[in-house]
N, C-alpha and C positions, 0 to 999 in steps of 0.2 A: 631458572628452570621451572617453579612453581607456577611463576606467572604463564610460562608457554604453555606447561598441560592444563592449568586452567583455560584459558585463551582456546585452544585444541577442544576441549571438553565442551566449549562453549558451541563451536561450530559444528560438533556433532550434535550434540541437543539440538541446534538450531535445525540442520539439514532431517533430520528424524522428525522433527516439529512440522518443518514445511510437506514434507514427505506424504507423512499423514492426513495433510487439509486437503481443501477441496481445489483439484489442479485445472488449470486451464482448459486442457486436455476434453475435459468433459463440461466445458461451457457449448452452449451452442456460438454459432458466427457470431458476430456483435459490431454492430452500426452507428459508424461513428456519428451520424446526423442525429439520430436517434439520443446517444450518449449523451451529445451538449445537451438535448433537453432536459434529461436526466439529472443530468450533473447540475442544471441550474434549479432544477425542482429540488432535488433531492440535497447537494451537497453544498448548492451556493450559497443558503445561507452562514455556512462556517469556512468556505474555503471558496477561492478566488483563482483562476490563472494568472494572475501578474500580482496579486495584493495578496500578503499574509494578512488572516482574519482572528475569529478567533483556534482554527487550524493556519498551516500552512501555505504558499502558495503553490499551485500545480503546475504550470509551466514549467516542462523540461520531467516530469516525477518519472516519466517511464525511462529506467534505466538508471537512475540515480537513486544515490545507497541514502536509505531513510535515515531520519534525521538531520542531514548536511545541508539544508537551507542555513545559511549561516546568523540571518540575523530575523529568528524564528527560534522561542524557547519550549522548546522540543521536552517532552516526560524523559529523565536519564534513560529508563527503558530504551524510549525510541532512540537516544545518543548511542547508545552503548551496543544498538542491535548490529546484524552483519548482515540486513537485509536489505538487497538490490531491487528495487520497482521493476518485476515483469508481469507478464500475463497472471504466472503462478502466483506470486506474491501480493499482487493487489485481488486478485481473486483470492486467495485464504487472508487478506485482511480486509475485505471489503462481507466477507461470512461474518469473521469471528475476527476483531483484531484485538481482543483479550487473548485469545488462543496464540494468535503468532508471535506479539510482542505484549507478553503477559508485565503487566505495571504500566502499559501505556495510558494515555487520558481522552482517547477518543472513544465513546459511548454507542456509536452509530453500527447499523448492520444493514447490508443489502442485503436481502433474502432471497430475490428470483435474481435463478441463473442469468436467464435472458437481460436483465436490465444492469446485472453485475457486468458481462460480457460487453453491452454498449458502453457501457460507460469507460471500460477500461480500453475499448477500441478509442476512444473519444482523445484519452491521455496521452495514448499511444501516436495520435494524429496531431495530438498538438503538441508532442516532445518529437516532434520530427521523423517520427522512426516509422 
């Protein structure tokens, strides 16, 4: 029973947590042509669509619950979060992802809307969706 209200407790903090951040919603459009260059400027020196780096690989991220690359050693944080890859969620962890997954080890922050927006248009196109 302990385990559940904490487990419970966790996913209200989390939903109150994302709640708060910077939501999609007020991204401008975002271009996924645009994105890949972005994403190869900006993110590829740690992260890869098909190769874990020293991040993760992205292939497939949008929609898939962080962490679960399986053979990718992820900060417990990031194991332990209940956070699904959407527009909202890579948008508040592409701001601040000390803020969303506080103990996590990724150090990086996109700051303009517009180039947060490509780039997760970009995910979004190459996770199929």
């Amino acid at each position: 029973m302990r385990r559940l209200l904490i487990a419970c407790a966790s996913l209200v903090a989390l939903s109150l947590t994302i709640a708060g951040m910077a939501r999609a919603d007020e991204l401008p459009a975002g271009d996924a042509m645009r994105g890949a260059k972005v994403y190869e400027q900006r993110c590829g020196a740690c992260h890869s669509l098909e190769a874990n780096r020293v991040g993760p690989r992205h292939h497939g991220v949008y929609g898939r619950k962080a962490g679960s690359v399986t053979d990718f050693p992820y900060s417990p944080a990031v194991k332990a979060s209940q956070v699904i890859w959407s527009q909202d969620t890579l948008n508040a962890w592409l701001t601040d992802p000390q803020k969303l997954i506080p103990g996590q080890r990724m150090n990086y922050r996109l700051g303009d809307p517009q180039l947060r927006a490509d780039v997760i248009a970009f995910l979004k196109k190459e996770s199929g969706k």
